[in-house]
Structures are given as C-alpha cells and as structure tokens.
C-alpha positions in Angstrom: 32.8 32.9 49.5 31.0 30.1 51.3 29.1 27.6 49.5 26.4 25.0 50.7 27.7 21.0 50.5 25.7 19.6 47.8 22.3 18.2 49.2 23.2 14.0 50.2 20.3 11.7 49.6 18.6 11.9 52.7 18.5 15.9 52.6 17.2 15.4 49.4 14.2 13.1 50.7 13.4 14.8 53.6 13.1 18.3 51.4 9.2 17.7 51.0 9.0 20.4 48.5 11.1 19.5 45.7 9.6 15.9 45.5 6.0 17.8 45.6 7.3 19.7 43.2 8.5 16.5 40.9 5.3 15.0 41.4 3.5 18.2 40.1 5.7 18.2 36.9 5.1 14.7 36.2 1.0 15.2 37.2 1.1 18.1 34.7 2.4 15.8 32.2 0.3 13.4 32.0 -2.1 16.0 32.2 -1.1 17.6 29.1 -0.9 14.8 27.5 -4.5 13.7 28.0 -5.5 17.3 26.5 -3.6 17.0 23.7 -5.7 13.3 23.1 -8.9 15.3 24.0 -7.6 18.2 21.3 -6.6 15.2 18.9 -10.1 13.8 19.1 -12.2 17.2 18.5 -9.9 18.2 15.5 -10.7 14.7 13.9 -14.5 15.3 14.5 -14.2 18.9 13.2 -12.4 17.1 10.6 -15.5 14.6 10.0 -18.3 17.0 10.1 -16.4 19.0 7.2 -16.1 15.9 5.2 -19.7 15.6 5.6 -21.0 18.5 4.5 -18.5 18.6 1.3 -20.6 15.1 0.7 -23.5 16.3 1.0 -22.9 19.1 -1.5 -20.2 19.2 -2.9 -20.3 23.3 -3.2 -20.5 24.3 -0.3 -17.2 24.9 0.7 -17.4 27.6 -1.7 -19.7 29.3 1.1 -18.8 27.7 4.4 -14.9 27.7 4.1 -14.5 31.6 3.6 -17.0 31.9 6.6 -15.6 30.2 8.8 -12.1 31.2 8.1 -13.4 34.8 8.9 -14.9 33.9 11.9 -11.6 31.7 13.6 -10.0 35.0 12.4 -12.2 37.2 13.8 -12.6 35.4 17.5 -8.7 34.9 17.3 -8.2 38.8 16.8 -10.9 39.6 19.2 -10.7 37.4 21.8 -7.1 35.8 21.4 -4.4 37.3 19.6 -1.7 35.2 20.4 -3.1 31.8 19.7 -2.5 33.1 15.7 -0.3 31.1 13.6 1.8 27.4 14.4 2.3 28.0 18.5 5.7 27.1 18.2 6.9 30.7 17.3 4.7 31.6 20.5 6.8 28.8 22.6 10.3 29.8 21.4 9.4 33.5 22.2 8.7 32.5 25.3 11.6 31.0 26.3 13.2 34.2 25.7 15.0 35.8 28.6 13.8 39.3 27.8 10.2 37.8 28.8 9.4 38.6 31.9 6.7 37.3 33.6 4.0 39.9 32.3 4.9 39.1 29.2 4.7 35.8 29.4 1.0 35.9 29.1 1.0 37.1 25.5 2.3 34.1 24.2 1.6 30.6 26.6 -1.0 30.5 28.9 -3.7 28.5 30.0 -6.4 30.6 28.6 -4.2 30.6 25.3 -4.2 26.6 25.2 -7.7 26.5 25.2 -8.8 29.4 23.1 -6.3 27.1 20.8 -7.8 24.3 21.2 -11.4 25.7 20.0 -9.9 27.6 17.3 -7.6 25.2 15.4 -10.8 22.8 15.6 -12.8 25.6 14.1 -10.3 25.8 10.9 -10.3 21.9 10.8 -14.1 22.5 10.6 -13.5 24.8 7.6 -11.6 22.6 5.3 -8.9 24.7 5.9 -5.4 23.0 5.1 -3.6 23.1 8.8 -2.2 20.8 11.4 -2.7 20.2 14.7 0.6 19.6 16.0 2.5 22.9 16.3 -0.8 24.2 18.1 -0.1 20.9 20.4 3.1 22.4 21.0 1.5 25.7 22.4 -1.4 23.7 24.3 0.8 21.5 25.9 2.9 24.2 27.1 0.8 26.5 28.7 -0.7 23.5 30.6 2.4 22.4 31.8 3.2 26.3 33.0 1.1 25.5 35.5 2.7 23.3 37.6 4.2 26.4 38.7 1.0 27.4 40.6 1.6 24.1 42.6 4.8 23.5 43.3 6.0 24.5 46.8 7.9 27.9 46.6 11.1 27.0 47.0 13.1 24.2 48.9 16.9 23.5 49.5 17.6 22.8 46.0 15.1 25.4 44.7 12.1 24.7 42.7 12.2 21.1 41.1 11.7 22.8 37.2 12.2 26.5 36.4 9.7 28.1 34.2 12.1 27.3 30.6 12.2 23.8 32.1 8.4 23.4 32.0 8.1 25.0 28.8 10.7 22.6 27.0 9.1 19.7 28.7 5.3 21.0 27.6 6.6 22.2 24.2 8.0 18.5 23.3 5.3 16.4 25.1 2.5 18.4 23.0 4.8 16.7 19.8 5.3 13.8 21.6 1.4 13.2 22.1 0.5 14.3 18.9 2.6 12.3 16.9 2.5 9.3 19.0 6.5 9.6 19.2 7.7 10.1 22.7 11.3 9.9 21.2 10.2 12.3 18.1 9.2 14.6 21.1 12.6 14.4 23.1 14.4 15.3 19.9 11.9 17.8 19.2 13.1 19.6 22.9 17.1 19.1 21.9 16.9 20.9 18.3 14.3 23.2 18.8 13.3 24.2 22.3 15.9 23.6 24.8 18.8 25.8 23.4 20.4 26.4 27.3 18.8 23.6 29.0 18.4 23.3 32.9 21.0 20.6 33.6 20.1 19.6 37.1 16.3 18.8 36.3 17.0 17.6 32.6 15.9 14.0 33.6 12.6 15.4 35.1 12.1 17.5 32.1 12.7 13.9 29.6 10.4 12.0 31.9 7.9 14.5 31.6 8.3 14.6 28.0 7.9 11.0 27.5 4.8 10.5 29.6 2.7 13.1 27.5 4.1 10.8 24.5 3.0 7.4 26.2 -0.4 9.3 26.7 -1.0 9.1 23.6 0.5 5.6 22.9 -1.7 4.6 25.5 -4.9 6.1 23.9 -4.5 5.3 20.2 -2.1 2.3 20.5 1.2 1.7 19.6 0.5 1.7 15.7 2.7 5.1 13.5 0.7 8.0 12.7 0.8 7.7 9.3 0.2 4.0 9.0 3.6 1.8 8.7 6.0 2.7 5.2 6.8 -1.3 3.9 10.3 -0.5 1.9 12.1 -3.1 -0.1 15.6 -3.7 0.7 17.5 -0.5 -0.2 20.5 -0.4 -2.7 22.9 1.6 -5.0 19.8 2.0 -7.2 18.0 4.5 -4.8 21.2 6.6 -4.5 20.5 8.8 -7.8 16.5 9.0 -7.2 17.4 9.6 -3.6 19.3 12.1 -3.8 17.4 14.0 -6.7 14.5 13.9 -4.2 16.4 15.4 -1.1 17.3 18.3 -3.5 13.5 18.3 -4.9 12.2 18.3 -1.5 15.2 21.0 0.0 14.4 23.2 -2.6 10.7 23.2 -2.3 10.5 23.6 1.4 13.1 26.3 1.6 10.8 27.8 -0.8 7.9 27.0 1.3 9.6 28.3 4.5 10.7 31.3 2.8 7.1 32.2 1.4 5.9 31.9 4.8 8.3 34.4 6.7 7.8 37.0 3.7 4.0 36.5 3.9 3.8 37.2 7.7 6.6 39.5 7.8 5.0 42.4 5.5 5.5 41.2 1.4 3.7 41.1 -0.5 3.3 44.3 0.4 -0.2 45.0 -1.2 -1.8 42.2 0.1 -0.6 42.5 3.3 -1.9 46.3 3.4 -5.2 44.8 3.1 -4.1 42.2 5.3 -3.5 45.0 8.6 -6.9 47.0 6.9 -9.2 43.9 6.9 -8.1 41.1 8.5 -11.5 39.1 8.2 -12.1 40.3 4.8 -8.8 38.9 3.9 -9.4 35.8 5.5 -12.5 35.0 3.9 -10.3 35.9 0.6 -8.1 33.1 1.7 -10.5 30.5 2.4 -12.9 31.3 -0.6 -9.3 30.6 -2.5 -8.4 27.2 0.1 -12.3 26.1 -0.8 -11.6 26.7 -4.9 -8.1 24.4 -4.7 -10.5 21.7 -3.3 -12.9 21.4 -5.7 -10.5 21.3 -8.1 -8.6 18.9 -7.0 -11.8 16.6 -5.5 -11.4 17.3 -2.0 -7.8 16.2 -1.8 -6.1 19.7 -0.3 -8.9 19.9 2.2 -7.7 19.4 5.6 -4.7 18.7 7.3 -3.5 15.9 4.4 -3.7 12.7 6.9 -5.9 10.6 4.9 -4.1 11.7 1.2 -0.7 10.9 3.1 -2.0 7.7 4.7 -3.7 6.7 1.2 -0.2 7.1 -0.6 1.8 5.4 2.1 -0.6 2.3 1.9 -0.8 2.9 -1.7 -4.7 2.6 -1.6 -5.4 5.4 -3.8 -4.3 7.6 -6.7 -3.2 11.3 -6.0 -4.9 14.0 -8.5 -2.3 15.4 -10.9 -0.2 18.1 -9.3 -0.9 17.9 -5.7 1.9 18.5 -3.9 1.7 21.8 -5.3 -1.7 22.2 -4.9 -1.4 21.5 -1.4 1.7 23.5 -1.0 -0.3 26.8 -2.3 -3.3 26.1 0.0 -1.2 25.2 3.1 0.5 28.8 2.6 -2.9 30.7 1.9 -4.4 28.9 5.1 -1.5 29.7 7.5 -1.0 33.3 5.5 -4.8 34.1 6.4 -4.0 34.3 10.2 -6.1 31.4 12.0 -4.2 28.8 14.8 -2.1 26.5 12.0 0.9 24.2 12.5 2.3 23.2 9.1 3.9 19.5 10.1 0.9 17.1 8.7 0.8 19.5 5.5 4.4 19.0 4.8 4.4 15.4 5.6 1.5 15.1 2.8 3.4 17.7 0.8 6.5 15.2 0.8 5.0 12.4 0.2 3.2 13.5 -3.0 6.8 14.7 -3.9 8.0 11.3 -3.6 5.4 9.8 -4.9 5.6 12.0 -8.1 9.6 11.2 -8.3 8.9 7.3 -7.8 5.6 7.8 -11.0 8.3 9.3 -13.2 10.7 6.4 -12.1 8.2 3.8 -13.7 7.1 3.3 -10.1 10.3 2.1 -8.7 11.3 2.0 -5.1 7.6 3.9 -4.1 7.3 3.4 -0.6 11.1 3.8 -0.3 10.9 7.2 -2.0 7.5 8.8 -0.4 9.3 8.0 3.0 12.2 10.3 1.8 9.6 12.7 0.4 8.1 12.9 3.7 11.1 13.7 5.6 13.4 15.8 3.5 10.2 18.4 2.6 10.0 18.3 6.4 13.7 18.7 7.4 13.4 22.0 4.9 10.4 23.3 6.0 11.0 23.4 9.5 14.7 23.3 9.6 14.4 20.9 12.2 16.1 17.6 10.6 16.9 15.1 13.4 13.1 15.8 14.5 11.7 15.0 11.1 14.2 11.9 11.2 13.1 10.4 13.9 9.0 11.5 13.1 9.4 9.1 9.8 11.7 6.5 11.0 8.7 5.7 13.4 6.9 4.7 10.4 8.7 2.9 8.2 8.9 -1.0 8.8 12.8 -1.9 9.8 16.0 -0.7 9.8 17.0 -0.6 5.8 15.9 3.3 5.7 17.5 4.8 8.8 20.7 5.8 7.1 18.8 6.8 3.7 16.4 9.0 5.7 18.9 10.6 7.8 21.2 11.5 4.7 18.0 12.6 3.0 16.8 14.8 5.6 20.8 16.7 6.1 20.5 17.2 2.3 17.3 18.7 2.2 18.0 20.8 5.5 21.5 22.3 3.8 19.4 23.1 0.8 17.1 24.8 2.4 18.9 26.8 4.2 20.5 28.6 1.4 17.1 29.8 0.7 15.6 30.5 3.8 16.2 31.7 7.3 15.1 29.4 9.9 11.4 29.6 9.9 10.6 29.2 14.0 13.4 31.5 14.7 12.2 34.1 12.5 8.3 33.5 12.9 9.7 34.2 16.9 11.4 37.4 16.6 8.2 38.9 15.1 6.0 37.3 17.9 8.6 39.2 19.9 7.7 42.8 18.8 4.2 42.0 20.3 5.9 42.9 23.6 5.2 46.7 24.3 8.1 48.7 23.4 8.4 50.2 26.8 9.6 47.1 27.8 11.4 45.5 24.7 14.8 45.4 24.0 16.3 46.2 20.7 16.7 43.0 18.6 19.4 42.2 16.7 18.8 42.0 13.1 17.7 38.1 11.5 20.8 36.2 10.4 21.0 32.7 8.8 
C-alpha cells in the first residue's frame, strides 16, 4: 500500500489551513481563558453579595439558601440538565469514543458553558458550599470545542486538533485559569483527561493549555491561590505527624469520594427516591440543612472554603471546633442536592482544617508544614488525582523543603483511598454516560477499581 512522504517544512507552510487552524486553537485559548477570569470574577461577587446579606441578618440563610438551591436546581433540570454536578464527569464522558457527535451535546457545549457559568454563580449566591473549578473544567471545554467551527476542514496533515484534542486542552486550561497554575493544568490533562492523547498536535494541545493558565496569571498576578504556605525547614520530626496525616486525610477523602458515588449513584436509597420524586423539594431540604451547618459554625462552611483556607494558611484566624467535618457534611449535601459543583476548593479547605487540627493536637508544631500536607493528601484522595493535587499545593508553599514531603504525602493518601473508593471522575462518568439514549448506547462494562 502506498503511503504519502511525510509533509517537509515548506508543504507544511504553504498548507494555509492547518496553520489557520493552529491559530484558531490558540485564539480559543486565550479565549477560554478570559471566560474562565470573567466566571472567576462573578462567582466572587455572588460570593460577596451572600456574605452580605448573612451580615445583614444573620438568619437569613435559613430562608434564602434553601430558595435558591431550589431554584439553580430547578433552572438546571429545566433548562440545562447536563451542567448538573463538578463538569469534569461531563468532560471525561465526552471524550468517550462511543460519543458521537449528537451526543456530544449532552455533555460540553457552548450553551452548557454558559448556563454553567450562571448556575454555579447562583449556588455561590446561596452560600452553598461548592467550587468553581471543576465547572471551569466544563466551561473551558465547550468553548474551546469551538475552534472546530473555524478551523478549515481539512488540509494535508488533517485538521490541526481533533475534537479529544480540544477537549483535553479546554478541560486543563479551565484548571489552569482557575487555579492560576498553568503547570497544575498540564498535569491535570496527563492524569485525568488525556488517557490516549493525539501525539502529533500534543505541543499545540500544551500551548493551548498554558495560555488559558497565563490568562489568568495575567489577570490576577503571579501571587498562589491560596496565599503562599511559609514552612520551617523540614526534618525527621514531621515523618510521624506526616505520615499520620496522609493516612488521616486518605482515609477521610476515600470516605468522602465514596459518599459521593453512593449518593449520586442511587443509596441511600430512601432519600434518593425522594430525590428522582422531588428534585426541588429535595434540594431546598439540602440547602435549609447547608444554611443550619453555617449558623452553627458562624458562617465558616458557607461558600466555597477560600477565605477559611486562606485564614489558616496565613494563620490570621481561629477555625470553629470541628470544621473539617462540618465542611465535609455540607460539601456532600451541596453537591448531593444536584446544582453545578466542583469539590477542589472544598477539599483544599477540608485538608487544611485536617492539618490544622493534627498540628493543634501536636502543641502547634510544624503548622504551616502540616496544613500544606492536609491540603494535598485530602485532595490526592478525594479526587484520585495525586500528581495534580501535587503540583496545585507546591505552587503555594514558599521553597523547595516540601516537594518531596508533599509528593510522599499525596501517594499515601491516594493508596489509601483507593481501598475505599473507586475513582470518583471515572465513576461519576459512567453514570453521565447512561444519559445517552439507549438506542444508541453500548453496554458498559461493569465499575472496577
């Protein structure tokens, strides 16, 4: 059988298309990047007002959290079904090869971005406890699916990214952006998104990644997310408390992770009846309960944990008694009640008040050293995604001394967790899956570890 030379430079320049198609990709990038800012700034007004109101009187929540969550519930059932839950389920469905272009639609499109967009800022607006970055994840892929509608069909080397190109490179520059991490988003595509990655475009597809990051860089400055993590020098007398945390924090966001799956998977199974019966009912169930854990713990739970993380990380304030699991319960109600949720800023505040509650028990020894482990082994568990949550918290912590403590932190927690649960993306994805009509679905294997 014949085959075609491969293209030489010059063919290469003079194909007009594939570099129109490059420069779409990288347009689209930057693009999504600058929407993910946009989406960055509305969530922290939502974020604001909410605050504002809970000043103003400090029971309301009681009445506008259980509203609104049945409301976001309600337009997201009505209106946009598949912007429900993280978006990174949505993303890794996707990138199924059962999904054929009419399917595609039910999971990442540009109509979904937005309704996301309004939505997530609408449970931010709530108090609800949520994130935004696994809905950046979803936003910043269905804008980036667009480049399709302007790159030049074809060309002698074929279109310059294929459509699971543009999803890995949206996917990871929505993380990138969010979390001011370009190389957090980079690692996010390797572990998570690009499991059979298009190797003649993968440069494109990193460049387009790391733009959406330096978007953000760009925007907010080169300072972490978080606020910077100022550990002591690191010794044999962090090995013990270190490694009691890892297990602490594996354990707990297994448990976390496994909660999840069995909550939006059909157990338990009374609630969940009510659940399919009366979807906004329940919802305004869960945010009457989100609204109670907040007044009791004075306003600390509300929200997506930034300023309680930021505050323990600086060490400016004092955590009420018993928050991480106080947060952990509402973070689970609030993603359990169906609005758009990611999980990432929760269990980053989660881990933290883990580490911080090791370090108190420790006679405050090592504290920033041990909230930075916190931070990235509950993540590591949670998400089962550890070199991502690595490289998320290395960002933040001031030097070098930590990056072998946090990676061995983050591997612990990760094995521990998964001898509780199944990976939570891959799982939450095989049920987005069974949104396909049946017609047209294949017969999925059964979930395996």
């Amino acid at each position: 059988m014949h085959l075609d030379p491969e293209p030489t430079r010059n063919n290469l320049l003079a194909d007009w298309r594939l570099w129109a198609g490059r420069i779409a990709v990288v347009a689209l990038a930057v693009g999504a990047g600058w929407i993910v800012v946009g989406f960055t700034w509305l969530a922290e007004q939502a974020d604001g007002y909410f605050n504002q109101l809970r000043q103003a009187a400090s029971w309301a929540p009681l009445l506008w959290t259980p509203l609104c969550t049945a409301l976001v519930v309600w337009c997201t059932r009505r209106w946009a079904p598949g912007a429900a839950g993280s978006g990174i389920p949505q993303v890794m469905a996707t990138l199924e090869r059962r999904v054929g272009e009419g399917e595609r639609g039910l999971f990442v499109s540009l109509k979904l971005s937005l309704a996301k967009i309004v939505l997530t800022a609408g449970g931010l607006l709530g108090g609800l406890s949520l994130g935004r970055e696994g809905p950046s994840v979803q936003i910043a892929a269905g804008v980036m699916l667009q480049a399709r509608r302007l790159m030049p069909g074809g060309g002698k080397t074929g279109p310059a990214v294929g459509v699971h190109g543009l999803l890995v490179a949206g996917g990871a520059a929505g993380i990138a952006a969010a979390f001011n991490t370009p190389l957090g988003g980079v690692m996010f595509a390797i572990e998570e998104l690009a499991r059979a990655p298009e190797q003649r475009s993968s440069g494109l597809i990193i460049a387009a990644i790391v733009l959406g990051g330096l978007v953000a860089v760009s925007a907010h400055g080169n300072g972490a997310y978080f606020g910077v993590i100022h550990a002591a020098d690191i010794g044999l007398q962090l090995l013990l408390p270190g490694l009691l945390l890892a297990v602490l924090a594996g354990g707990a966001g297994g448990l976390f992770s496994r909660l999840l799956i069995a909550s939006l998977s059909g157990g338990p199974e009374r609630l969940n009846r009510l659940r399919a019966r009366r979807p906004v009912l329940f919802a305004a169930g869960c945010g009457l309960a989100v609204a109670a854990i907040g007044l009791v713990t004075g306003g600390a739970t509300f929200g997506s944990g930034y300023a309680s993380t930021r505050n323990m990380v600086e060490g400016t304030a004092t955590m009420p008694a018993a928050y991480a699991l106080f947060k952990f319960i509402a973070t689970w109600i609030t993603t359990w009640s169906g609005v758009p949720a990611g999980i990432f800023a929760p269990s980053l505040a989660i881990g933290a008040a883990i580490g911080n509650d090791v370090a108190l028990a420790l006679y405050h020894a090592q504290v920033p050293a041990l909230i930075a482990l916190g931070m990235v082994g509950f993540l590591a568990a949670a998400t089962q995604a550890p070199l991502t949550a690595f490289i998320i918290v290395m960002e933040m912590v001031d030097g070098h001394a930590m990056v072998l403590s946090l990676m061995a932190c983050a591997l612990v927690s990760f094995g521990v967790s998964r001898a509780i649960s199944p990976p939570l993306y891959p799982t939450l994805a095989r049920l987005q899956l069974a949104r396909i009509p049946q017609s047209k679905a294949e017969p999925e294997p059964p979930p395996h570890d």
